[in-house]
N, C-alpha and C positions, 0 to 999 in steps of 0.2 A: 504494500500500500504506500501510496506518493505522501511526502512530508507538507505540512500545510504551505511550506516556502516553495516546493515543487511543484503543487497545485496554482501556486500563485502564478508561477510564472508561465506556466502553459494553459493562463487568463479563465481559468474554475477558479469561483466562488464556491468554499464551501458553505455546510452550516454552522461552521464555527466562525467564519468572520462574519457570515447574517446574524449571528448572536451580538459580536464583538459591536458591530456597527451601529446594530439596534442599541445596546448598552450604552455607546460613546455618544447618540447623536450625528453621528458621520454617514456617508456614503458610502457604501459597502464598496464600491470600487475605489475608493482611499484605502479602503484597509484591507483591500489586494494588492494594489499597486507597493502599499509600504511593507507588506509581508511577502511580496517578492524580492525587493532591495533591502530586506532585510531590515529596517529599523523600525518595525513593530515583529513582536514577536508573540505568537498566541501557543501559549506554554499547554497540551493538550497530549497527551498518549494515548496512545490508540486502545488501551486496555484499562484506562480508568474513566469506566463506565456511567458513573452518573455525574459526572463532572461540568458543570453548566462554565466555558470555555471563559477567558479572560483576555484582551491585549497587553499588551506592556511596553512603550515605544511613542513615538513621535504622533503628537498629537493628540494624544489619550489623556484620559486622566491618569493620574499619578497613584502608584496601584502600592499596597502595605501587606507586610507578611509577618507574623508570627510566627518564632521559633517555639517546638515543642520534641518530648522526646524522654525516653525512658533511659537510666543508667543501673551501673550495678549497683548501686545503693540503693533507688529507687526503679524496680526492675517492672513495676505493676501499670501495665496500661490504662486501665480504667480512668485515673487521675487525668491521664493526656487525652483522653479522647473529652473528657470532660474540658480539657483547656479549648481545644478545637471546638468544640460546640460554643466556648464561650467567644471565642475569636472570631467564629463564623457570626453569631449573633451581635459581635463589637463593630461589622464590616471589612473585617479584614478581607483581604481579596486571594492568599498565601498560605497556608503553613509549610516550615520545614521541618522535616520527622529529624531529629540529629540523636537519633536512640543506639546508647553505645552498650547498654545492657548484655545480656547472654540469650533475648528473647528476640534481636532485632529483627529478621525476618516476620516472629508474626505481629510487631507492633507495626510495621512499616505496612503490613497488608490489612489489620482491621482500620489502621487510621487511612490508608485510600479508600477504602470500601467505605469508611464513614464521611467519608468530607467530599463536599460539593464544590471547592472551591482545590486549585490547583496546589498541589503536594510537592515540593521540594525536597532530595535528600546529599546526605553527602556520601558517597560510596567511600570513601579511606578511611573511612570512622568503622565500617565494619568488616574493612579488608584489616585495620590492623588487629581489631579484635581478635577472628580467625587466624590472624600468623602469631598473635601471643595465645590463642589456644591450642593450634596446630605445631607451630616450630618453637615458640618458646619466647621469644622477643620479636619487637613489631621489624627492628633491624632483617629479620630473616625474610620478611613479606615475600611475595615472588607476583611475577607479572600477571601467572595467571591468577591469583588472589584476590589482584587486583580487576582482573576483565571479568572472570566468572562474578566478582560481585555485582559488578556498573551491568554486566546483562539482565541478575537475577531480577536488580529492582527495576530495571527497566522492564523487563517483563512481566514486574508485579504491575504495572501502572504509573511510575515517577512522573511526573509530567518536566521537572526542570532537576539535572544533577548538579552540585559543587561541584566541580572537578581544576582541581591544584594544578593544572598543567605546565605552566609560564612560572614555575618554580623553577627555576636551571641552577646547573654552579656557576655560570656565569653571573648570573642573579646576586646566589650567594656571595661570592668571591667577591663581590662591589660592596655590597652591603659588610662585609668584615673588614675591607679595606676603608671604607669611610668610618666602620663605627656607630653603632646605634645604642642608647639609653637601653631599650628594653628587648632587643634582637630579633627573635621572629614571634609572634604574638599567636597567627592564627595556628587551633589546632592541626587542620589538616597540614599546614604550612610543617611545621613545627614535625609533623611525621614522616611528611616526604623528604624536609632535607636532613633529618637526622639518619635517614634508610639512604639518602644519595652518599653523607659526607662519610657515615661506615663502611658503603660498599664502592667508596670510589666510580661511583658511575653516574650516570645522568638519572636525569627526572623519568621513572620508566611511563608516567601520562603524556611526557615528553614524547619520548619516545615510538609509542603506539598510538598514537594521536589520530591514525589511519581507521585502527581497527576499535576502538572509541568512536566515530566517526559511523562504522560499520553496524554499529551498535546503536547508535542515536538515528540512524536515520531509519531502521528496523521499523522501531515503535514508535519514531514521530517524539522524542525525547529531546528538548530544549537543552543545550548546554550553558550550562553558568559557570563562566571561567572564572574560578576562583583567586581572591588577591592575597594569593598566601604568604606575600611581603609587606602585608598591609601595617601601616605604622599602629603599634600598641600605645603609643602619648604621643603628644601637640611634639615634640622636639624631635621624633624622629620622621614626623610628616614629609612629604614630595622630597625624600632622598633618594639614591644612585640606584640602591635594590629593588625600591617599588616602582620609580620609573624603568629602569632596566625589566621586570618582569612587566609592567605594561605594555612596552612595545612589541616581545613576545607575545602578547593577549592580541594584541592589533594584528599577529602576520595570522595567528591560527582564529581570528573571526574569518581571516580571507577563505584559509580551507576549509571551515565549516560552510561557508557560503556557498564556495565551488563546489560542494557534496550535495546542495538543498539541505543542507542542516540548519536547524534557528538557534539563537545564540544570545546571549545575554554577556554582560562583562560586570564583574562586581568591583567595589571599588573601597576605599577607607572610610572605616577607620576613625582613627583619630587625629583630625586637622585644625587647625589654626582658623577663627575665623575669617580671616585677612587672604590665607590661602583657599579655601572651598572653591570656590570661581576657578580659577587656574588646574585644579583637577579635576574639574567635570571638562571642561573644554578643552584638554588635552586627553583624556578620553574619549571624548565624540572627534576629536582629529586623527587619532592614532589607531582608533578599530570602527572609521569611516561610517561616524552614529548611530551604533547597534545600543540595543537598549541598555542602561547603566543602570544599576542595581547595587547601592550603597546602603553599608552599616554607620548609621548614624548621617553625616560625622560627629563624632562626638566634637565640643569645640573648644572643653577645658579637662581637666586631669582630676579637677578636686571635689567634685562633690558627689562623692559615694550615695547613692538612694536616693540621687536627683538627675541620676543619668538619662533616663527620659524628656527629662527637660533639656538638658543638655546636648542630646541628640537632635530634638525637635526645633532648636536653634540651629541648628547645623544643616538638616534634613529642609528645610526649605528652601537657606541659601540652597544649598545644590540641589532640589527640584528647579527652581526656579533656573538656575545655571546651565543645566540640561539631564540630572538621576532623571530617570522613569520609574523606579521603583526603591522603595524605601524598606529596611529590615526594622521592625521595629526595638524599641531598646526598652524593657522594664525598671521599677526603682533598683529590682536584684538586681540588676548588672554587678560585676564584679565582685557580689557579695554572695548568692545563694542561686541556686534553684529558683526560678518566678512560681507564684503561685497564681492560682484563679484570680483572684485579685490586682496579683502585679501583669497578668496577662488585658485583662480590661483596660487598665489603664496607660500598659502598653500602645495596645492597638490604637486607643482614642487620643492619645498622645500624637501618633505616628499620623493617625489621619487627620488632625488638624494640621499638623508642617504639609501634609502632603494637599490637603484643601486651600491653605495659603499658595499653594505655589501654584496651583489651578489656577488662582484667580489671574494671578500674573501670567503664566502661559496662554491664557484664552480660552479656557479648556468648555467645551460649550454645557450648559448648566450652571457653573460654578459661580458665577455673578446673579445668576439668578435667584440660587438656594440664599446667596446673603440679601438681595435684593427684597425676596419674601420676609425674610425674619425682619428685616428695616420696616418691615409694610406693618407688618403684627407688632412689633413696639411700639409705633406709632401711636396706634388704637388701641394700647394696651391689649390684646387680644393673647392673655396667658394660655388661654387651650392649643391656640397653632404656633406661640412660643417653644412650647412643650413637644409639639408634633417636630418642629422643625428644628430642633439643638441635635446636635452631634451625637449626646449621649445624655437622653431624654430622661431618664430613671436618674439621675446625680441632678440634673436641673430642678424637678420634682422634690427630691429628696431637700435641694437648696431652697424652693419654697415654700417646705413645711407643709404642716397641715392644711392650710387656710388655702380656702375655695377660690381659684382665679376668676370664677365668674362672678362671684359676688363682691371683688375689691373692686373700688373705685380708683378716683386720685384729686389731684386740686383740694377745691375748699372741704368735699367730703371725706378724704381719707388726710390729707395735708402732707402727703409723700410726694408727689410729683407736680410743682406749682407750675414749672414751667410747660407741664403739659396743658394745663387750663389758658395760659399765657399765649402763646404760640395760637391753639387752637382758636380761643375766643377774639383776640384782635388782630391777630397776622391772617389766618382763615377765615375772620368770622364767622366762626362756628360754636356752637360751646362743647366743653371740651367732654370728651368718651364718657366720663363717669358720671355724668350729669343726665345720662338719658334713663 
């Protein structure tokens, strides 16, 4: 079966971009046209069966993903699938399963079978598993460890893989020679060059890049090149090794492209506010504006259990710059495990930066949804205040018990004078509470 970038270009509309299109407000032949050239990418496997399809790319709204995912500590699914239903109910448009437990195949298969929205995994999270249960250390990995895993989940349904590729030693060997505060930060990053720098040899994603490829265009599998020199603090941001592995991401979007493979490119981290701008735009130069897919950026180092926020500063500048897609960041960052709670707050966090940046892009609706709520404070109208906030149940909860239809303002309630103000001599009208 042809991948949705194959279909694109031999001018079939499927019904995945009549989904996408209806979703976005656009013209279904824009979101062939851009799923041919590559810079929407509609993250869709051919075997995750109730999956109601999403874009992610030029001209779209600005799409949010929840990470979730069982480990050996916490090996019990139930919890995560419960996170997922709350993510899906937050709007999130993503999750990624990142379950490193001893169960991962069957948590990666009840959480596709349970989510309606597209599933992200990282395949070297359970290839290193298998080589510390199999050989003994994740050092002993072997290539095919690493392919038999990236097939199985892609066979289970992944819609988008992390995959480390643009990890080189040339990568590395820059990044040792300039020097970094915190060295390599992401996990996957973090496994593939300590399996290259023991066995002296290259990045084997490097490497079989082909037969990845072979693999992805099977099931119609989205690649998300992962930045696994992505800087871990504001000091070692847009250095030698992260740019050095992004121009590596910019040659192999080219061969995912020349295969009909779709592609995504992820990006930092942790940036400087100052800097944000300057790495979204040598991403969209460098892998010829395939969709960017950034953590955070976070945009300071200090404030542990405000990382959310700190993302969500960051997370718009680079929507607005050119991400397409946002990971979202909980208050646990750095500290724990997310819980149900830090997952809500996640998501609702991520979709306001990623709604701000809407507004700025154009993105059609997005001026409108603020345009409505302007229209409802006006006339004090609390019921479609309520209908229309982002995260409708915390608005509620912030105005208590007391009935929106039965508060007034001006001379009867004496909370909003300048609404009787405005209303009765600039409109000549009197003012909403007064009828």
């Amino acid at each position: 079966m042809a991948t949705q970038m194959q279909q694109a270009r031999e001018g079939r509309i499927t019904d995945a971009m009549k989904i996408v299109a209806e979703e976005e407000h656009l013209p279904v032949e824009t979101i062939r046209e851009r799923v041919a050239n590559g810079t929407i990418a509609i993250c869709a496997n051919i075997n995750h069966e109730n999956l109601r399809p999403r874009g992610v790319g030029e001209g779209l709204r600005v799409k949010v993903n929840a990470n979730i995912g069982t480990s050996s500590t916490f090996p019990d699914i139930e919890p995560e699938l419960e996170k997922l239903d709350e993510a899906v109910r937050c709007g999130a448009d993503a999750v990624m399963d990142l379950s490193t437990g001893n169960n991962i195949d069957v948590s990666r298969q009840r959480i596709i079978e349970h989510s309606p929205i597209m599933v992200g995994t990282v395949p070297l999270y359970q290839a290193t598993v298998r080589s510390i249960r199999e050989h003994g250390a994740v050092v002993e990995m072997t290539d095919d460890d690493i392919l038999e895993t990236i097939e199985q989940q892609a066979k289970d349904g992944a819609d988008f893989m992390t995959l480390h590729c643009g990890v080189t030693r040339s990568a590395i060997e820059r990044m040792r020679r300039q020097g970094r505060v915190m060295d390599i930060v992401s996990r996957g990053g973090s496994f593939i060059a300590g399996w290259m720098l023991h066995n002296e040899m290259e990045n084997p994603l490097y490497e079989h890049y082909d037969d990845i490829l072979d693999i992805c265009e099977k099931y119609d599998v989205t690649i998300s090149l992962g930045d696994g020199m992505r800087p871990g603090c504001t000091a070692d941001a847009t250095d030698r090794g992260q740019l050095t592995e992004l121009i590596t991401l910019g040659e192999l979007v080219d061969r995912a492209w020349k295969r009909g493979v779709q592609v995504m490119v992820e990006g930092p981290g942790h940036v400087p506010y100052d800097q944000i701008e300057a790495n979204m735009k040598l991403e969209k130069r460098l892998c010829r504006h395939a969709p960017f897919y950034v953590l955070g950026p976070l945009v300071t180092d200090i404030a542990p259990g405000y990382d959310h926020i700190t993302a969500a500063i960051g997370g718009t500048l680079a929507a607005v710059s050119g991400a397409d897609f946002l990971c979202y960041v909980t208050p646990a960052e750095h500290l724990a495990l997310p819980t149900i709670e830090d997952v809500h707050t996640g998501v609702i966090t991520s979709r306001i930066a990623a709604h701000a940046a809407d507004l700025v892009r154009g993105v059609p609706g997005a001026r409108e949804w603020d345009l409505e709520m302007a229209k409802a404070r006006k006339v004090l109208d609390w019921n479609r205040q309520m209908e229309l906030a982002i995260d409708p149940d915390l608005a509620k909860k912030k105005r208590g018990a007391r009935n929106p239809a039965d508060e007034g303002a001006c001379s009867m309630c004496g909370d909003y004078c300048a609404v009787e103000i405005i209303n009765k001599y600039f409109h000549k009208e009197n003012c909403p509470c007064q009828d």
